[in-house]
N, C-alpha and C positions, 0 to 999 in steps of 0.2 A: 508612175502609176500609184495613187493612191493605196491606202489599205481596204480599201472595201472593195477598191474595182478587183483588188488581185483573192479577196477571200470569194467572190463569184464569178470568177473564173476555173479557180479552184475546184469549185461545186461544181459547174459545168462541165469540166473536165469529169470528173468523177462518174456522173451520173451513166447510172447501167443503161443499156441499151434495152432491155427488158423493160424498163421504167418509163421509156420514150415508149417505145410500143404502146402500151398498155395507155397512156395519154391519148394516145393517137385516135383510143375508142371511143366516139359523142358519146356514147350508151353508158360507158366507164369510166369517163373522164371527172368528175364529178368526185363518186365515190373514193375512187383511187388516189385522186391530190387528199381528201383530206384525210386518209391514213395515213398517208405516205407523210402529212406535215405534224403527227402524232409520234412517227418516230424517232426515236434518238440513232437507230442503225438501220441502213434499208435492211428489208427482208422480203425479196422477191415474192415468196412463194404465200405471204400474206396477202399480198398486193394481187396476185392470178387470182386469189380466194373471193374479193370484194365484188 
């Protein structure tokens, strides 16, 4: 496996389940990726906020 394949797996692994939700929303999907691609640490309760 390559390095790239194994560093987004990585991330997928990682990724909260709070973060999938909040995706999940047409209405919020939009907003929510692009804070979410401004962070350097998730922060949930920013992401509920948008």
């Amino acid at each position: 496996m390559r390095v790239a394949e194994r560093c987004v797996w990585r991330f997928v692994a990682s990724v909260p389940v709070q973060l999938i939700e909040l995706l999940k929303d047409p209405a919020k999907q939009e907003r929510v990726m692009d804070a979410f691609m401004q962070m350097k640490k998730i922060d949930i309760a920013k992401l509920e906020e948008v």
